[in-house]
PyMOL Python script that loads the backbone (N, CA, C, O; Angstrom):
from pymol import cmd

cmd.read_pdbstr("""\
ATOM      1  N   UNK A   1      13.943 234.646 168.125  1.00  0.00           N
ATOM      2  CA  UNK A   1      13.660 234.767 169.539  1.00  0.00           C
ATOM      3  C   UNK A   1      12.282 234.176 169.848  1.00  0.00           C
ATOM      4  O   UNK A   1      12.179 233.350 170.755  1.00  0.00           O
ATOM      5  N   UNK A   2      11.233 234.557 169.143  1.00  0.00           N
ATOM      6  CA  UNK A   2       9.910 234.320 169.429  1.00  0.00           C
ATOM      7  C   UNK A   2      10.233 231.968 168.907  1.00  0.00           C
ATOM      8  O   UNK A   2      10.228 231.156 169.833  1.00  0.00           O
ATOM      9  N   UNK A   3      10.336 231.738 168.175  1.00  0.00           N
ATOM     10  CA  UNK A   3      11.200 230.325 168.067  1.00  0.00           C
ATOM     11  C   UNK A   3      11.228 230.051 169.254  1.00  0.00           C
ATOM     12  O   UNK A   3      10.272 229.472 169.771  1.00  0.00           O
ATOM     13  N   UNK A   4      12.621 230.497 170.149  1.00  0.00           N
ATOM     14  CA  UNK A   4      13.103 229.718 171.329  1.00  0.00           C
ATOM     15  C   UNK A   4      12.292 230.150 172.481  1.00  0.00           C
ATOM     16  O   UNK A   4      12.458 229.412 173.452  1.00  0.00           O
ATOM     17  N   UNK A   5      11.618 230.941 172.637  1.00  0.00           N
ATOM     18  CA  UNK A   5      10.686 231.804 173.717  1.00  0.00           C
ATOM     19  C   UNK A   5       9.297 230.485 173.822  1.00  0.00           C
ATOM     20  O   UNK A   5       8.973 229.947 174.881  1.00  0.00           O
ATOM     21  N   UNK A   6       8.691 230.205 172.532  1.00  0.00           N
ATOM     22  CA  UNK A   6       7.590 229.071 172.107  1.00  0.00           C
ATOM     23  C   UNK A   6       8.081 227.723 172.287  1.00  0.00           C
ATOM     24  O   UNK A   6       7.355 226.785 172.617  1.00  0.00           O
ATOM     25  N   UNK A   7       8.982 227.661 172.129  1.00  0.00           N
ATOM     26  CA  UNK A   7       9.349 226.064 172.574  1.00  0.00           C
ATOM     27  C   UNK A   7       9.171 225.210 173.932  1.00  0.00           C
ATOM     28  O   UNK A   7       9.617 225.774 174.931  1.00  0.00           O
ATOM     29  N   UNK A   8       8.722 224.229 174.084  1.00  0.00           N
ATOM     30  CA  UNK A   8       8.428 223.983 175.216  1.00  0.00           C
ATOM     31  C   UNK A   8       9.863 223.847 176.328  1.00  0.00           C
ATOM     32  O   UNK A   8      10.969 223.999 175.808  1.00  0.00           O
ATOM     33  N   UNK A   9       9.782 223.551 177.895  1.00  0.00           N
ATOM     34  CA  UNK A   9      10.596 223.463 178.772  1.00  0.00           C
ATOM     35  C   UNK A   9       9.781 223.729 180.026  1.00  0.00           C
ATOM     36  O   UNK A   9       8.583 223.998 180.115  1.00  0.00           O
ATOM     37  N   UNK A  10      10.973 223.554 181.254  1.00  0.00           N
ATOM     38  CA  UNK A  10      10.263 223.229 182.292  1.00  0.00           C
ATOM     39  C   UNK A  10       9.893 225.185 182.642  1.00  0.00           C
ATOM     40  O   UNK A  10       8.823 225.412 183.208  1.00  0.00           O
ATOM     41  N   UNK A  11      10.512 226.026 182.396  1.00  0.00           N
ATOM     42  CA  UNK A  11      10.175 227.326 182.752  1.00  0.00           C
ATOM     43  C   UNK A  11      10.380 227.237 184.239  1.00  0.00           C
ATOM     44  O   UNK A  11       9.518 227.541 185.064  1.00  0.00           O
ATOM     45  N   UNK A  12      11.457 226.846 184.489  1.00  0.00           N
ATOM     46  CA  UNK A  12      11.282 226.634 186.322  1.00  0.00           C
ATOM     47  C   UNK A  12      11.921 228.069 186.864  1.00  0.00           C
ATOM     48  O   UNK A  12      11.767 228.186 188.080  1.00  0.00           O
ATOM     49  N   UNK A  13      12.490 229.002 186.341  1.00  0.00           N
ATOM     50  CA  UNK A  13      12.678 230.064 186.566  1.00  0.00           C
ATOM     51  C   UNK A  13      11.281 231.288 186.616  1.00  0.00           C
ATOM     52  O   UNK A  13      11.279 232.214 187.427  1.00  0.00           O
ATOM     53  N   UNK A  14      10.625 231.157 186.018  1.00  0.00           N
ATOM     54  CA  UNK A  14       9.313 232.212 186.062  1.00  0.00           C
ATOM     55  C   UNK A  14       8.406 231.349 187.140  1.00  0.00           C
ATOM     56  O   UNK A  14       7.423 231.983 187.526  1.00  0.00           O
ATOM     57  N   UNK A  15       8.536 230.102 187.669  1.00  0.00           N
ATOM     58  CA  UNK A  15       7.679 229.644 188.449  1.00  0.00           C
ATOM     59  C   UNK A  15       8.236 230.045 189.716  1.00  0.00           C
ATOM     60  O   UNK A  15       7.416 230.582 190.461  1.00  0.00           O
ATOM     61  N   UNK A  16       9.356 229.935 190.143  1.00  0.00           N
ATOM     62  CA  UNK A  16      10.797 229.824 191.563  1.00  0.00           C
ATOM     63  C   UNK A  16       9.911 231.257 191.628  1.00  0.00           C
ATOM     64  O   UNK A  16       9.408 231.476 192.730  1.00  0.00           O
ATOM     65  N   UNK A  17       9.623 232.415 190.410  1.00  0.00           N
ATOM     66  CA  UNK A  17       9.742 233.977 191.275  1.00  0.00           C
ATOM     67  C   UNK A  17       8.231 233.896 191.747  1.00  0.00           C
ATOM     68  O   UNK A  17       7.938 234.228 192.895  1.00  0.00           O
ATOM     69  N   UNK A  18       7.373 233.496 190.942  1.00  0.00           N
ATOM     70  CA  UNK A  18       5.846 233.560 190.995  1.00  0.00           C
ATOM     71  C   UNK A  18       5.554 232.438 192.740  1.00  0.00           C
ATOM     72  O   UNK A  18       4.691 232.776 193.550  1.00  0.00           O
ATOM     73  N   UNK A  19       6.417 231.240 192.950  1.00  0.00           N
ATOM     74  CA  UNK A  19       6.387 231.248 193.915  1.00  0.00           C
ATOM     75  C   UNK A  19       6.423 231.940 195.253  1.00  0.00           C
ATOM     76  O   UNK A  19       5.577 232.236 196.097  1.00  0.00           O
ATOM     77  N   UNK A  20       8.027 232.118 195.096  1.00  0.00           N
ATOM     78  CA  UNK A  20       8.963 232.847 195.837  1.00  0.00           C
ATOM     79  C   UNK A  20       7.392 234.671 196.415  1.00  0.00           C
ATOM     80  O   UNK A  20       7.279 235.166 197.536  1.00  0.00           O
ATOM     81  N   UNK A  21       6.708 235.012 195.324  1.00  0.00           N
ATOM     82  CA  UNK A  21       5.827 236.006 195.345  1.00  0.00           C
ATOM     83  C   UNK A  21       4.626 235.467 196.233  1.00  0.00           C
ATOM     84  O   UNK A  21       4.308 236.201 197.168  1.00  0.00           O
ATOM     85  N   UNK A  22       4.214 234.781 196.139  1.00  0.00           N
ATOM     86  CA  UNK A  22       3.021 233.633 197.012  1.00  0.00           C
ATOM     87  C   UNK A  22       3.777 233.817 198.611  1.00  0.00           C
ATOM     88  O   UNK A  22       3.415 234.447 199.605  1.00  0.00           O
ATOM     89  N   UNK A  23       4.522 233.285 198.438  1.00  0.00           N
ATOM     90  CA  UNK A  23       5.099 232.517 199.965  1.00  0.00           C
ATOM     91  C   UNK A  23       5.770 234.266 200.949  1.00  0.00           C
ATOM     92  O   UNK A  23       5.987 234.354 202.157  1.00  0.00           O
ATOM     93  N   UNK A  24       5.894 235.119 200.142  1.00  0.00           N
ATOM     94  CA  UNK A  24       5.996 236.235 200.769  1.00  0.00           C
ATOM     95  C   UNK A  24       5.016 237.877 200.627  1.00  0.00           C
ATOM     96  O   UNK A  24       5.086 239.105 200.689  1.00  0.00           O
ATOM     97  N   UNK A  25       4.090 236.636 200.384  1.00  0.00           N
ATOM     98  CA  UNK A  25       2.787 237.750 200.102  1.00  0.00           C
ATOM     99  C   UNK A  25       2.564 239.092 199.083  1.00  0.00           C
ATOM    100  O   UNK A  25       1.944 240.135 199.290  1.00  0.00           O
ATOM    101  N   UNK A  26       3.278 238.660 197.974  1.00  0.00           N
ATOM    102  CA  UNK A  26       3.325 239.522 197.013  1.00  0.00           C
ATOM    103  C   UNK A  26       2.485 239.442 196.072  1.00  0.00           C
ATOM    104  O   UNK A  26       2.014 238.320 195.885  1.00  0.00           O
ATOM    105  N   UNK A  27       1.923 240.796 194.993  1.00  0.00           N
ATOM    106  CA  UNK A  27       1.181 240.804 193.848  1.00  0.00           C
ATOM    107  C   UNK A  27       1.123 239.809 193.109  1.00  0.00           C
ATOM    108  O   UNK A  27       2.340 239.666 192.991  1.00  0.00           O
ATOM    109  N   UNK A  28       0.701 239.002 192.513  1.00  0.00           N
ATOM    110  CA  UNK A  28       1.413 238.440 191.067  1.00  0.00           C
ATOM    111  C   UNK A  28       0.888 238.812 189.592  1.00  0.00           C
ATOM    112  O   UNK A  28       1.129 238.432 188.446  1.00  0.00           O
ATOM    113  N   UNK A  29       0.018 239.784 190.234  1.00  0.00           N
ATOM    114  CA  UNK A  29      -0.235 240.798 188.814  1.00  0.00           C
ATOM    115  C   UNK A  29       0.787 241.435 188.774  1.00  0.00           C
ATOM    116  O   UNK A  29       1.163 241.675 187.626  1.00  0.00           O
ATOM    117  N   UNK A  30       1.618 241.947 189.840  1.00  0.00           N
ATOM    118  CA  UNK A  30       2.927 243.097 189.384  1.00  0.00           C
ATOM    119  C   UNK A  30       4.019 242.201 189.502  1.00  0.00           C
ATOM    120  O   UNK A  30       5.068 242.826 189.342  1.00  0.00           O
ATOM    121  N   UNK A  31       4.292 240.447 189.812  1.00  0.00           N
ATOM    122  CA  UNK A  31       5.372 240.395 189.610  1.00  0.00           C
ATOM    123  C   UNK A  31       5.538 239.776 188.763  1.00  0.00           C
ATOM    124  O   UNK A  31       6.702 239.422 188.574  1.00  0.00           O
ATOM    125  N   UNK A  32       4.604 239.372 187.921  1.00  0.00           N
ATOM    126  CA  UNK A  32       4.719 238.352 186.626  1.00  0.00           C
ATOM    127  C   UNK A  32       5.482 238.867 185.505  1.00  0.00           C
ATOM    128  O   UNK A  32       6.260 238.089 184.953  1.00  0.00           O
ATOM    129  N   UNK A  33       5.342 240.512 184.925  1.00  0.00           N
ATOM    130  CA  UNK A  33       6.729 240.652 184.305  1.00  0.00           C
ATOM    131  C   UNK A  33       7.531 240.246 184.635  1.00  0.00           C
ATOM    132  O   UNK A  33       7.635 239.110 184.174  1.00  0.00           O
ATOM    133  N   UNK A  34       8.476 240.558 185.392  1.00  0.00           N
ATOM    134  CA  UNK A  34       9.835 240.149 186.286  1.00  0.00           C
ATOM    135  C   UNK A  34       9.980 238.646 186.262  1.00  0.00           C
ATOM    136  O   UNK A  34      11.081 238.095 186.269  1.00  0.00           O
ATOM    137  N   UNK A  35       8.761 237.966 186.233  1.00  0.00           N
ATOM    138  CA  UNK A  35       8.614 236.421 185.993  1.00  0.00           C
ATOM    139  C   UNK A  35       9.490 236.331 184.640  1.00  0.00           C
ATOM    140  O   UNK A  35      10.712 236.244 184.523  1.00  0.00           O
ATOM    141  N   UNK A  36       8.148 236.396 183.330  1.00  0.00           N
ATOM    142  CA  UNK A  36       8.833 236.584 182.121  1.00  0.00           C
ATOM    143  C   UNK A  36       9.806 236.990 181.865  1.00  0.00           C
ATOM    144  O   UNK A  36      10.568 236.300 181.186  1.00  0.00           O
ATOM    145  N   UNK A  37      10.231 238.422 182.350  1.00  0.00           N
ATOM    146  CA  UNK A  37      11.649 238.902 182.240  1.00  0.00           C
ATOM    147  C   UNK A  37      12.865 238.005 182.396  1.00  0.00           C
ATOM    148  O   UNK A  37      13.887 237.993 181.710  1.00  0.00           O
ATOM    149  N   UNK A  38      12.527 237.226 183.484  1.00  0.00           N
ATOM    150  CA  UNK A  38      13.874 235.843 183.929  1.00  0.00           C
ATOM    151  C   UNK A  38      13.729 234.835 182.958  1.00  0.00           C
ATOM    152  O   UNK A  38      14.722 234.139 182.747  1.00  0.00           O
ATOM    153  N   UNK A  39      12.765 234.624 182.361  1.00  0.00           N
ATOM    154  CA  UNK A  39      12.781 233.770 181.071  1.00  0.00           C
ATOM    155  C   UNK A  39      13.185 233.878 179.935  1.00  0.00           C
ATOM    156  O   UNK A  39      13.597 233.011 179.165  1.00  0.00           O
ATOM    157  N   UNK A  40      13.010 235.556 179.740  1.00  0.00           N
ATOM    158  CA  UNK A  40      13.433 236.229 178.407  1.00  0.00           C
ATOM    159  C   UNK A  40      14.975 236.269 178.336  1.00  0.00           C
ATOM    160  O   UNK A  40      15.705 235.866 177.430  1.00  0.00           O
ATOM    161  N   UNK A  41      15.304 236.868 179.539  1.00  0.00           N
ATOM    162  CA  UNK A  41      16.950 236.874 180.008  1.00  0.00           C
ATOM    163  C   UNK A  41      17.771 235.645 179.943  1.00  0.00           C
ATOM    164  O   UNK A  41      18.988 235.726 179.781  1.00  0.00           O
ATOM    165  N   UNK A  42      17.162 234.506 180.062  1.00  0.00           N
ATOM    166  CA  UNK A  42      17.672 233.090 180.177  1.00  0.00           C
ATOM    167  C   UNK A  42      17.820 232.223 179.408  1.00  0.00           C
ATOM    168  O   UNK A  42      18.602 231.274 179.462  1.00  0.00           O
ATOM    169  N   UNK A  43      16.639 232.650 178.191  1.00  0.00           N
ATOM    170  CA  UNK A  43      16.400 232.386 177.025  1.00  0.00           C
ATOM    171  C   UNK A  43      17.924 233.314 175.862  1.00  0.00           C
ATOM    172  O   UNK A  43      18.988 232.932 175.376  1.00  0.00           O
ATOM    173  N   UNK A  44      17.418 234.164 175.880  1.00  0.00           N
ATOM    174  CA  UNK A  44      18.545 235.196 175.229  1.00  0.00           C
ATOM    175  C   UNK A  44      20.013 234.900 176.073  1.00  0.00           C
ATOM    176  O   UNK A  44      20.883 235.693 175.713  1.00  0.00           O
ATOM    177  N   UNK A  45      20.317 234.253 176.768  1.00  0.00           N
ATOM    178  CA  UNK A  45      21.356 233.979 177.182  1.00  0.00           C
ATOM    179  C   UNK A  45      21.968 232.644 176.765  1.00  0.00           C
ATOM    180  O   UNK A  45      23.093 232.238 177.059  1.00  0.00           O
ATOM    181  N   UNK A  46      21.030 232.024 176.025  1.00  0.00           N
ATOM    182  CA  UNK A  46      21.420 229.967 175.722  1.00  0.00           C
ATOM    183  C   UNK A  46      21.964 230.629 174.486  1.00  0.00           C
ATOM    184  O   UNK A  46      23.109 230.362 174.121  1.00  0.00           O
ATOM    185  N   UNK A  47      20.950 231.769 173.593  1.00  0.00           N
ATOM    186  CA  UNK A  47      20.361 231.861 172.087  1.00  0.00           C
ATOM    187  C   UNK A  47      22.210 232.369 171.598  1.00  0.00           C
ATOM    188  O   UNK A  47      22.920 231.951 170.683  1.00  0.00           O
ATOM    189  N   UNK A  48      22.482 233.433 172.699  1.00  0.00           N
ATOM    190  CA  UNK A  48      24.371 234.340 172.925  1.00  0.00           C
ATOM    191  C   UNK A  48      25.302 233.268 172.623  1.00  0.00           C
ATOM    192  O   UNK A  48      25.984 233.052 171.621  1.00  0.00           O
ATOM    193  N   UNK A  49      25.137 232.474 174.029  1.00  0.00           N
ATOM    194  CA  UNK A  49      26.036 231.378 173.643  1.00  0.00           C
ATOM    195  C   UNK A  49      26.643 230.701 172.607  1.00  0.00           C
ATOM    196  O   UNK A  49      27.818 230.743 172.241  1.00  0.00           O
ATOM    197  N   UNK A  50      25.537 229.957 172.098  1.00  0.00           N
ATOM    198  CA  UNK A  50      25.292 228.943 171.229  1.00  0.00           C
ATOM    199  C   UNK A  50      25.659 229.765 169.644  1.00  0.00           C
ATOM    200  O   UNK A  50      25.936 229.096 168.648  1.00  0.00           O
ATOM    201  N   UNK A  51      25.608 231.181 169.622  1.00  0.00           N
ATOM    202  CA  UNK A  51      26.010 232.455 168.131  1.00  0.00           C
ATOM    203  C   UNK A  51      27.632 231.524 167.750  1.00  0.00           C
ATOM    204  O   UNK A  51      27.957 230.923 166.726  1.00  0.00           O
ATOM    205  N   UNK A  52      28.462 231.763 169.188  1.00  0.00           N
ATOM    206  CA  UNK A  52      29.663 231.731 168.331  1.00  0.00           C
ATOM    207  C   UNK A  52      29.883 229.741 167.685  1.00  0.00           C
ATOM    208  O   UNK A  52      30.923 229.104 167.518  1.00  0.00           O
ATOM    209  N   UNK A  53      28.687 229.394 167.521  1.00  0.00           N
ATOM    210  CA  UNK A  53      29.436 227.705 167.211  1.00  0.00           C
ATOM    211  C   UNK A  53      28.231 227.605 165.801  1.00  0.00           C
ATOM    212  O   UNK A  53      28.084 226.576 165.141  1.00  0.00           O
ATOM    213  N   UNK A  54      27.526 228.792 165.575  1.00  0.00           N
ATOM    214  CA  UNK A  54      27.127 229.007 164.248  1.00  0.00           C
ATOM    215  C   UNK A  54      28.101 229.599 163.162  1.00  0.00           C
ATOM    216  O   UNK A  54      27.723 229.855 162.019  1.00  0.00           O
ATOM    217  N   UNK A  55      29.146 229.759 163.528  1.00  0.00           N
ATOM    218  CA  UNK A  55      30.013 230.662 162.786  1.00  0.00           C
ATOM    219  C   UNK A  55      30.747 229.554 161.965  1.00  0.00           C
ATOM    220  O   UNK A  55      31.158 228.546 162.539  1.00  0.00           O
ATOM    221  N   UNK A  56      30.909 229.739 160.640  1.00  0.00           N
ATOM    222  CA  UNK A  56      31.294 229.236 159.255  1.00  0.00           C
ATOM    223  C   UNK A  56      32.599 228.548 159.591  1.00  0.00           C
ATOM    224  O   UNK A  56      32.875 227.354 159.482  1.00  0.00           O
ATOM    225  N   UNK A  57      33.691 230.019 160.225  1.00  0.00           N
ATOM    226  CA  UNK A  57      34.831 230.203 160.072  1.00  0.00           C
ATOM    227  C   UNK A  57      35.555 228.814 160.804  1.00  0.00           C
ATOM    228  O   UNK A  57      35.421 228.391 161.952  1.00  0.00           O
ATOM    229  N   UNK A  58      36.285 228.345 159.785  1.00  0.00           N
ATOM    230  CA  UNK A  58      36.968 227.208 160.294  1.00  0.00           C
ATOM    231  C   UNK A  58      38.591 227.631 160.397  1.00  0.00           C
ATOM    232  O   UNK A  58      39.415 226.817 160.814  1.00  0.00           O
TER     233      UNK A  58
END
""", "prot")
cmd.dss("prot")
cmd.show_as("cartoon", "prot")
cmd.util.cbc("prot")
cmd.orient("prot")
């Protein structure tokens, strides 16, 4: 996890919320988890996928 989390990319999902927080006058000390969180979630969602085409079984 920490692998695909370090790898570079555009991260345009933690930017869209950290925006989206600007433009409607929000914290971004309190919404930057929730930032990361959409990265972590999005990340762990390629990492799911991609399990079943590691599998041996032919």
């Amino acid at each position: 996890m920490a692998y695909s989390m370090n790898l570079g990319g555009k991260r345009l999902r933690p930017a869209l919320v950290l925006m989206s927080s600007r433009i409607f006058g929000g914290n971004e000390e309190e919404i930057l988890p929730m930032a990361l969180a959409m990265e972590m979630i999005h990340t762990y969602s390629l990492i799911h996928d991609d399990l079943p085409a590691m599998d041996n079984d032919e």
